[in-house]
VODRENLO-361852 format. One line per 3 residues: number of its first residue (from 1); their letters; for each residue x negated, y negated, z negated of N, C-alpha, C. Coordinates in steps of 0.1 Angstrom, whole numbers. Layout:
BEGIN
NUM> a> X:Y:Z:X:Y:Z:X:Y:Z | ...
REM end
This chain:
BEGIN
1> xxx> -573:-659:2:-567:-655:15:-578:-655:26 | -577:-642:35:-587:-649:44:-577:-650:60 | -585:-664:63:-577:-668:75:-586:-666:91
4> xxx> -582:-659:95:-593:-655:113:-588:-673:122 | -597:-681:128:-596:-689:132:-596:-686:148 | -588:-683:155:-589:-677:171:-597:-691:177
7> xxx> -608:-689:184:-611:-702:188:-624:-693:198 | -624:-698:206:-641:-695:217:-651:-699:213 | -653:-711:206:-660:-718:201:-663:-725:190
10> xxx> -674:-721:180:-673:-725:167:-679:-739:162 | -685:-746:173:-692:-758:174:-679:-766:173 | -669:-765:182:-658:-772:182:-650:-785:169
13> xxx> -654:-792:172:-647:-801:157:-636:-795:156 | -626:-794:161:-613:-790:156:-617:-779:150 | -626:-770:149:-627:-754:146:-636:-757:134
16> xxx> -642:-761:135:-655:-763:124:-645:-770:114 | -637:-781:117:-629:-788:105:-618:-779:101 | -611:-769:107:-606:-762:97:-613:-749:88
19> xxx> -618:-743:99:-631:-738:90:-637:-745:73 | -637:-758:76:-640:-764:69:-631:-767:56 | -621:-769:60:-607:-769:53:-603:-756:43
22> xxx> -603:-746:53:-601:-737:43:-607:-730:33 | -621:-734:33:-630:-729:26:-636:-738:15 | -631:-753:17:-626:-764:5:-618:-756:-4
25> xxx> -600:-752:-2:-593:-750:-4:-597:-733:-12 | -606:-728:-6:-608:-714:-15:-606:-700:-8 | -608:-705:3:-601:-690:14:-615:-688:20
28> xxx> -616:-676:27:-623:-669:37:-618:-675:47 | -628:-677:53:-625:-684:71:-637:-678:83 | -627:-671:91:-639:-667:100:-632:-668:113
31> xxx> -645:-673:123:-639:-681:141:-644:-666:144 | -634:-663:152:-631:-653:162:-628:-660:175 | -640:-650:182:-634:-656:198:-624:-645:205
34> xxx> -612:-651:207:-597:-642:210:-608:-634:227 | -608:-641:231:-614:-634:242:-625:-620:239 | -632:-623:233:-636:-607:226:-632:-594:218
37> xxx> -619:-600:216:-611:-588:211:-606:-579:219 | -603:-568:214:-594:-560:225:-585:-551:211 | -573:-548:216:-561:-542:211:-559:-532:214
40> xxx> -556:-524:196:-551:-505:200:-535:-507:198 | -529:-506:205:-514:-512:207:-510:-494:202 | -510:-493:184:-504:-484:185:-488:-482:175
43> xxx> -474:-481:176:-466:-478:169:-469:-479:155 | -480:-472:147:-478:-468:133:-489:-478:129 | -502:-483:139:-511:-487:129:-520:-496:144
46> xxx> -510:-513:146:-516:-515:156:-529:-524:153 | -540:-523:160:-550:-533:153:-556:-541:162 | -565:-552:159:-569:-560:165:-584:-557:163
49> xxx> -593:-553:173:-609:-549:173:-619:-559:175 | -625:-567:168:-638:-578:172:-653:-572:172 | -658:-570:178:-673:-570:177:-676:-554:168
52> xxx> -664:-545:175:-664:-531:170:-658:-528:156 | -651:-537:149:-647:-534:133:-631:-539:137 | -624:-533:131:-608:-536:132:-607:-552:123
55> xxx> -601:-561:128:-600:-574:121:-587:-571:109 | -591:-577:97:-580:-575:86:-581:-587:80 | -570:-596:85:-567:-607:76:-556:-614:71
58> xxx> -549:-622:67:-537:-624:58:-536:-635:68 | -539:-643:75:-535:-653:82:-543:-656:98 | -538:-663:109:-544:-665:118:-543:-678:122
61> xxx> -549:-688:127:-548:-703:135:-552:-702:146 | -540:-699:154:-547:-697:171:-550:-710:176 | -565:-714:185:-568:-724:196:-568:-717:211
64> xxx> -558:-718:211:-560:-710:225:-560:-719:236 | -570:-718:244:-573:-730:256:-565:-726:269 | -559:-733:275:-549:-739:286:-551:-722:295
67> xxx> -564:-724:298:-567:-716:307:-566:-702:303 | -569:-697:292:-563:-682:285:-552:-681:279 | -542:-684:284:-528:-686:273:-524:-669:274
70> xxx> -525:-668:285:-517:-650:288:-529:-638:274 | -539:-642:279:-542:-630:270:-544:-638:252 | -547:-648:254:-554:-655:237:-536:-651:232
73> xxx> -521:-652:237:-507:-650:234:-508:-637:227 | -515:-627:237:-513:-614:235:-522:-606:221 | -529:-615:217:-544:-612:209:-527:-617:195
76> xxx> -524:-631:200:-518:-635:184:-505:-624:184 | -500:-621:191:-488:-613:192:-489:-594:186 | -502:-595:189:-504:-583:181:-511:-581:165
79> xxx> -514:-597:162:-515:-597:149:-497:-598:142 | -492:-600:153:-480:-607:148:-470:-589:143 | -474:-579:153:-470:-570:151:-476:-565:140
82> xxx> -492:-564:135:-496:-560:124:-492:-566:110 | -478:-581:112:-477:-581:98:-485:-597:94 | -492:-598:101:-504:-611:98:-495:-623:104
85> xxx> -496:-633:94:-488:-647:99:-497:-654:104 | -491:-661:117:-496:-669:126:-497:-684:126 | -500:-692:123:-496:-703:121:-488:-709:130
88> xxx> -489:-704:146:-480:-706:157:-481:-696:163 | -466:-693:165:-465:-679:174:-466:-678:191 | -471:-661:191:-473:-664:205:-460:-668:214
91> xxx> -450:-666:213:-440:-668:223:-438:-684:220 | -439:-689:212:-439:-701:215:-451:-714:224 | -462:-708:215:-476:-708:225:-471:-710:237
94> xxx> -465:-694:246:-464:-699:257:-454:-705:263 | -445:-705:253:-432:-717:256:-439:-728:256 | -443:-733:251:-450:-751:253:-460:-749:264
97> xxx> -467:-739:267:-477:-741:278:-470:-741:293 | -457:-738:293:-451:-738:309:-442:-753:309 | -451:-761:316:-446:-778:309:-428:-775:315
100> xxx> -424:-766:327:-411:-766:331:-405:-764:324 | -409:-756:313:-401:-744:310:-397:-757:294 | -405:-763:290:-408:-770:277:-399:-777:279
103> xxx> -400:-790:291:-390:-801:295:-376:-791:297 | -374:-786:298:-358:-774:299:-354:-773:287 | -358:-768:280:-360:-768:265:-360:-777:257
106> xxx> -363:-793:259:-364:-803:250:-347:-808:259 | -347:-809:271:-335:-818:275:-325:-809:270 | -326:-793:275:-313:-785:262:-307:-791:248
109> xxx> -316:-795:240:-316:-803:232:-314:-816:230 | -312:-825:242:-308:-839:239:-322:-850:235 | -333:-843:240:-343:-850:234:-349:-858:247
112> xxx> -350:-871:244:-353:-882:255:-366:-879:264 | -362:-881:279:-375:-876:289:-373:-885:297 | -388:-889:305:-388:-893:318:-379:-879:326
115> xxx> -376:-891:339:-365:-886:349:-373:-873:357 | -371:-861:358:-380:-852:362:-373:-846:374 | -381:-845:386:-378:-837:395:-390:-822:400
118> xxx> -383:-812:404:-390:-799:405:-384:-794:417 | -395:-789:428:-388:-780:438:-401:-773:441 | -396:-764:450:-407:-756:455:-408:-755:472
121> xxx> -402:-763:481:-404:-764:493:-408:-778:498 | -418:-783:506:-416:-792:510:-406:-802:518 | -401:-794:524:-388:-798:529:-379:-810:527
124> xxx> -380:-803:510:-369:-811:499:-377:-822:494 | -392:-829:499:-400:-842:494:-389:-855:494 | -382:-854:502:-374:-870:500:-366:-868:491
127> xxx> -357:-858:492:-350:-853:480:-352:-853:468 | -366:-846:461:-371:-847:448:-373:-862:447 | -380:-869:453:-386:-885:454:-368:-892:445
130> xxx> -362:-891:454:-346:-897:451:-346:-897:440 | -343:-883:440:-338:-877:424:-341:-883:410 | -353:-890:414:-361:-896:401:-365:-911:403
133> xxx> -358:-919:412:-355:-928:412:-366:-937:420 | -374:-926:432:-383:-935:445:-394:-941:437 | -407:-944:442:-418:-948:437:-414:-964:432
136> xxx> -425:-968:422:-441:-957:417:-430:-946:409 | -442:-932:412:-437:-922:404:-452:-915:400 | -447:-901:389:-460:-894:386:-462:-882:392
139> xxx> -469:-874:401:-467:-862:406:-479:-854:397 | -478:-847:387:-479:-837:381:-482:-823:384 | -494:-820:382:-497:-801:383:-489:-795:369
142> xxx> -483:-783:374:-478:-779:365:-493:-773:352 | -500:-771:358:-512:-759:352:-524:-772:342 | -520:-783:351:-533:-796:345:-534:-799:329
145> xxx> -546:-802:326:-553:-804:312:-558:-818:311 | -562:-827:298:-561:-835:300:-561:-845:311 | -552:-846:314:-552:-857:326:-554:-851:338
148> xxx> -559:-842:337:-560:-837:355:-552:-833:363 | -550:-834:373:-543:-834:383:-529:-839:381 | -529:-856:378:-516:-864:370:-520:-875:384
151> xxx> -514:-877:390:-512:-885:402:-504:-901:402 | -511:-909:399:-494:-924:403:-495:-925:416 | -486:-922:421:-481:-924:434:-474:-941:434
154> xxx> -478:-952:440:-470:-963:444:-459:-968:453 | -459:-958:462:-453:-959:473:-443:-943:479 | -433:-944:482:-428:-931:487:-434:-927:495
157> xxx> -439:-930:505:-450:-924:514:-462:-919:510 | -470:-925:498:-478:-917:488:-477:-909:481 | -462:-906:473:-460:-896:471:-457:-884:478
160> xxx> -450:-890:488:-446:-880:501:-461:-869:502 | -469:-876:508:-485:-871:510:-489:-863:499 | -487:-867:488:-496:-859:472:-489:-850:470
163> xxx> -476:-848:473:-460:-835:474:-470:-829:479 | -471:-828:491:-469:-823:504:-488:-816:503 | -496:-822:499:-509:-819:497:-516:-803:488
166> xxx> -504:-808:473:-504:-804:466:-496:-786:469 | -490:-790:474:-476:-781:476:-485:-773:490 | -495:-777:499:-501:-772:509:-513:-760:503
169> xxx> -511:-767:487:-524:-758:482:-516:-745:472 | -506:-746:475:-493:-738:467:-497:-740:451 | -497:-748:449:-499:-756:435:-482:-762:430
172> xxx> -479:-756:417:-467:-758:414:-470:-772:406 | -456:-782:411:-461:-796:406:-446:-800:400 | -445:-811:392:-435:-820:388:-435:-832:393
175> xxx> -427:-839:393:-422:-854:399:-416:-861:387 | -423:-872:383:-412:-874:373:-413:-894:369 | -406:-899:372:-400:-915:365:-416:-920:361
178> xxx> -419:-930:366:-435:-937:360:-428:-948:352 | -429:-948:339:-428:-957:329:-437:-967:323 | -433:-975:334:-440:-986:335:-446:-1000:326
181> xxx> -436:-996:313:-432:-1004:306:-442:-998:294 | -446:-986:290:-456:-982:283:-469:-990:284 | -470:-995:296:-485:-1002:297:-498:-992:298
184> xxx> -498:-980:299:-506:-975:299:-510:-965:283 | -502:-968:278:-508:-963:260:-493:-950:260 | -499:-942:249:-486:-935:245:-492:-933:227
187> xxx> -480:-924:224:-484:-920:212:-485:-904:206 | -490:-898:203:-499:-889:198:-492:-887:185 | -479:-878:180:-478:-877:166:-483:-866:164
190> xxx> -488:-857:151:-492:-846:152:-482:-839:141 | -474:-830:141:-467:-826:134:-467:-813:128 | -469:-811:113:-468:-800:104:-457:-798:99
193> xxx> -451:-782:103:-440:-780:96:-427:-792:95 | -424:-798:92:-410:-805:94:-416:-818:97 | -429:-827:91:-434:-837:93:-443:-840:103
196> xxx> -443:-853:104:-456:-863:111:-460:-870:103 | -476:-859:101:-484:-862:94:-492:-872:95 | -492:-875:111:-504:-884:116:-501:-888:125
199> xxx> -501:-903:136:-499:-907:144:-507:-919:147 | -511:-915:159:-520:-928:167:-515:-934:182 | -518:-946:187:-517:-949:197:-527:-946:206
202> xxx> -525:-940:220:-537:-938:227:-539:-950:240 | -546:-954:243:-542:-968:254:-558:-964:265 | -547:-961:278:-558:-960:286:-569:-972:290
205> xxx> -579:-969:295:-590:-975:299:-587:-983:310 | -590:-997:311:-588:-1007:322:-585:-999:333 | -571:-1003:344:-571:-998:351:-564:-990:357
208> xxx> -564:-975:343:-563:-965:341:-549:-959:336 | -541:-955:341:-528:-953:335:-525:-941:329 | -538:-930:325:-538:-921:318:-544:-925:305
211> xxx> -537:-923:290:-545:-923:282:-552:-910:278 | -557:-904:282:-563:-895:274:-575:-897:266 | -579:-892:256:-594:-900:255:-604:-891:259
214> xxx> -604:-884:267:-608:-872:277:-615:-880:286 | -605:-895:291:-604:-901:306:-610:-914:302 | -616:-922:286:-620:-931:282:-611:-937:280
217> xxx> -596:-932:271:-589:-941:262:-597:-942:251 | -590:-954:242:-595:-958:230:-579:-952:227 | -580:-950:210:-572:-943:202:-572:-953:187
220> xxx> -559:-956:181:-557:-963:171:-545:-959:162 | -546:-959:146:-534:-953:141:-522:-965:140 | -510:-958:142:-502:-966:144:-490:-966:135
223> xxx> -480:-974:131:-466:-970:125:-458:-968:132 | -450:-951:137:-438:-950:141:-428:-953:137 | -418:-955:145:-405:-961:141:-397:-944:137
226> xxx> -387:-944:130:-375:-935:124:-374:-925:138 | -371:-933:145:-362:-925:161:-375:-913:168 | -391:-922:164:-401:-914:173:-404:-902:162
229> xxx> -402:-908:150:-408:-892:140:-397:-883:141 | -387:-889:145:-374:-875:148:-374:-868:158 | -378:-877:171:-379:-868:180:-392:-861:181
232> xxx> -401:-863:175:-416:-856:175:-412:-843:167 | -402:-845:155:-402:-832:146:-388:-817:153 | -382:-828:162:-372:-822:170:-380:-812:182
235> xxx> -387:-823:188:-393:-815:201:-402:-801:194 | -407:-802:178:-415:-792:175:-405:-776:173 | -394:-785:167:-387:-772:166:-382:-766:176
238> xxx> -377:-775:186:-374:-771:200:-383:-758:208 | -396:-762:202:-408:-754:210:-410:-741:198 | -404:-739:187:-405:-728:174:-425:-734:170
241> xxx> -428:-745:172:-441:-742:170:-441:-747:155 | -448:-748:147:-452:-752:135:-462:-760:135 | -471:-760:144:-485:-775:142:-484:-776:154
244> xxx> -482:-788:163:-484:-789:173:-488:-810:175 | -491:-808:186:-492:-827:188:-483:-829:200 | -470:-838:199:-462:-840:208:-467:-859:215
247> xxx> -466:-858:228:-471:-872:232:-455:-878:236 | -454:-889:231:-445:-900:230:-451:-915:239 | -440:-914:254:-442:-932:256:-430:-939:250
250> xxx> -434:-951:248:-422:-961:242:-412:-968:257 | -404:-966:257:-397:-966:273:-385:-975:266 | -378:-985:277:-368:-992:276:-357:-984:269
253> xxx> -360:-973:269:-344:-964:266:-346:-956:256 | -361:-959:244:-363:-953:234:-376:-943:237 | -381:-934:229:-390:-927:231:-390:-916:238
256> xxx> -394:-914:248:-394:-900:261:-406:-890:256 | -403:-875:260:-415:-867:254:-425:-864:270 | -434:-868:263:-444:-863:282:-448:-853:280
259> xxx> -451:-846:265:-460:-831:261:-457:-827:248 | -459:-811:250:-457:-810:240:-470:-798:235 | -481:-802:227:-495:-795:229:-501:-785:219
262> xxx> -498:-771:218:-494:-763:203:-514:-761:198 | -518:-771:216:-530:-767:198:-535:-778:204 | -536:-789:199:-539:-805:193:-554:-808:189
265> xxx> -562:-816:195:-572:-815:191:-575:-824:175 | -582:-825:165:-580:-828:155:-589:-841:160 | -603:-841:162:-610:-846:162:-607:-864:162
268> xxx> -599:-871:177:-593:-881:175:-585:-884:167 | -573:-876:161:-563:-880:151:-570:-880:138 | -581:-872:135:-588:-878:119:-591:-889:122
271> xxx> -600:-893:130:-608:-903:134:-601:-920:135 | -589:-913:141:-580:-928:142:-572:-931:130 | -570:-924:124:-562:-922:110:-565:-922:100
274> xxx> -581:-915:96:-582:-911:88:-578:-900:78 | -562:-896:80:-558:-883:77:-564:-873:80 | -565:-863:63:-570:-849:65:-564:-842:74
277> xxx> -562:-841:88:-552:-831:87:-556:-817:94 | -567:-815:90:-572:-800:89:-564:-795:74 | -565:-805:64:-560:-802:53:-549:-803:49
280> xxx> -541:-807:57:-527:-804:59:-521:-795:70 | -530:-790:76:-527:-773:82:-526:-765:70 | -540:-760:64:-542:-756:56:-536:-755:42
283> xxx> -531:-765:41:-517:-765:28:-505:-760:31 | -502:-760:45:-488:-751:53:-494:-742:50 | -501:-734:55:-504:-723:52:-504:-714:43
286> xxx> -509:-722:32:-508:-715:16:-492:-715:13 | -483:-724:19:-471:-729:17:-465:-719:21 | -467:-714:33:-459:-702:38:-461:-690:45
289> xxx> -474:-688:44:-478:-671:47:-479:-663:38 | -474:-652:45:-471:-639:39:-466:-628:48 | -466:-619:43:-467:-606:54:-457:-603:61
292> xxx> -456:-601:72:-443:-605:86:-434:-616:82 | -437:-627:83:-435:-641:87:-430:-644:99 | -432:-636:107:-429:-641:122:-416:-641:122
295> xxx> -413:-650:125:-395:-658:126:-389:-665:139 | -399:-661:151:-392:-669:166:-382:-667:165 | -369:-671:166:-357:-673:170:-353:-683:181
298> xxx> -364:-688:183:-357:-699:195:-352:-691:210 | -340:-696:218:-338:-690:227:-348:-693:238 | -352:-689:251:-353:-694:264:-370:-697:263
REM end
C-alpha cells in the first residue's frame, strides 16, 4: 500500500513516527507538504499535483496544522473525490477545528461539557458572564492553539475587561465554567477507530492552569475509568473523525470534553505510555482502506 503522509514537515516526530510505522509494516510512505499541492478539480479525472507529477496513492494521513485548515481540508477532500481513503475526513477536520461548532455537536449528543457561553456583542458581557455561572471563569479564542489565548479570569470585572479587549480586537471568543476541581491536569485519550488506545494525564506547571506540554506540563499514563473511554469514543464519533485525541477534565459531575484534536500529536502520548500508537494508526489502516471509503454521514 502506499500511504501520502500530508504533513509540512518531515522532521516532525509525529511525521517521522508514522512514516516510520508504515514502512515497519511494509507500505510506501511518502510526507507531502499539503501546502505545495495544487488541484485539477476535474469531473472525470480529478488529481492531486506535488512537485509537478499527479500524486497516486491508496491511502492518506492528513496533519493539517490549525492555521491551514481551509486549504490542507481541500487538498484531503479532493483525494477523497479521487477515491483515496483518508484516514480522517476533510469535513470532519473542519468540524473539530471550529471549537463552536464541535461543543454544538458534542452537547447535541449528550456528552458532558463545561458551562459555555458565546456572543458576539459586547453589550451582552454581564449576560454571557451569568450564563456560566460568574467568575473564576475561562475566556477562550475561538482560533487559539496550544494554550494560547486561554484566559482565567478571577473576578467578573476581569473577565468583563478580557470580553471586552478581546472582542475590541474582533476576535471571536468562548466563555466557559473554570473547573476548578481538576487542579490543573486533564486527560489526553487518543482514540483509534472505536477505541482508547492510549491515555495520559497532563498536569500543568506550578502555578499554571493550562496543561499543555507546549506551556511546561509534565505528562503521565494513566487508567481511565469506563465513563471517560466512552465519552472519549462518543465525542470521536460525534466529530466523524477516526484518530483523533479528545482532552478530558475530571469535574464533580463526571468527565467534561474541553477539545476535540483530529490531529494529536504522537510524540507525548508514546512517551508517557509507551504505546505504539503510530502503530496502531497504521493497523486501522490496513483494517479499513479501500477505494471510496469516504463515509461522512455526520449531520451539522
Amino acid at each position: 500500500m502506499k500511504i501520502a503522509i500530508l504533513s509540512r514537515r518531515p522532521s516532525l516526530y509525529s511525521t517521522a513516527r508514522l512514516k516510520q510505522a508504515a514502512e515497519l509494516a511494509g507500505h510506501e510512505a511518502v510526507v507531502v507538504d499539503y501546502l505545495r499541492c495544487y488541484m485539477n478539480i476535474a469531473s472525470h479525472r480529478p488529481q492531486v499535483i506535488h512537485q509537478g507529477e499527479p500524486l497516486e496513492v491508496d491511502a492518506v494521513i492528513p496533519r493539517i496544522g490549525a492555521s491551514k485548515t481551509f486549504y490542507g481540508a481541500a487538498v484531503v477532500r479532493q483525494f477523497e473525490m479521487m477515491g483515496v481513503f483518508p484516514l480522517n475526513e476533510s469535513q470532519a477536520i473542519s468540524r473539530s477545528r471550529d471549537k463552536l461548532r464541535c461543543l454544538q455537536l458534542l452537547s447535541r449528543r449528550g456528552i458532558g461539557l463545561p458551562v459555555t457561553g458565546f456572543a458576539h456583542s459586547t453589550k451582552d458581557v454581564e449576560g454571557i458572564i451569568e450564563a456560566v455561572g460568574g467568575a473564576p471563569l475561562v475566556v477562550k479564542l475561538l482560533e487559539g492553539t496550544q494554550g494560547i489565548g486561554v484566559v482565567l479570569c478571577e473576578t467578573n470585572k476581569a473577565a468583563e475587561s478580557v470580553i471586552e479587549a478581546f472582542r475590541g480586537l474582533d476576535a471571536n471568543i468562548l466563555v466557559q465554567e473554570f473547573i476548578k476541581e481538576a487542579g490543573g491536569a486533564d486527560l489526553r485519550c487518543f482514540v483509534v477507530g472505536d477505541k482508547v488506545v492510549a491515555a495520559m494525564m497532563r498536569q500543568g506547571a506550578p502555578g499554571e492552569f493550562r496543561s499543555n506540554l507546549h506551556r511546561g506540563g509534565t505528562a503521565k499514563a494513566v487508567k481511565i475509568t469506563p465513563e471517560e473511554r466512552s465519552t472519549a469514543v462518543r465525542s470521536a464519533k460525534a466529530m466523524g473523525l477516526k484518530v483523533c485525541g479528545v482532552d478530558l477534565l475530571r469535574s464533580n459531575h463526571g468527565p467534561v470534553v474541553m477539545e476535540v484534536n483530529s490531529s494529536p500529536g504522537l510524540e507525548g502520548i508514546e512517551e508517557a505510555t509507551g504505546v505504539d500508537v503510530a502503530g496502531a494508526i497504521i493497523a486501522y489502516i490496513e483494517a479499513n482502506a479501500g477505494p471510496n471509503k469516504t463515509r461522512d454521514r455526520i449531520k451539522g
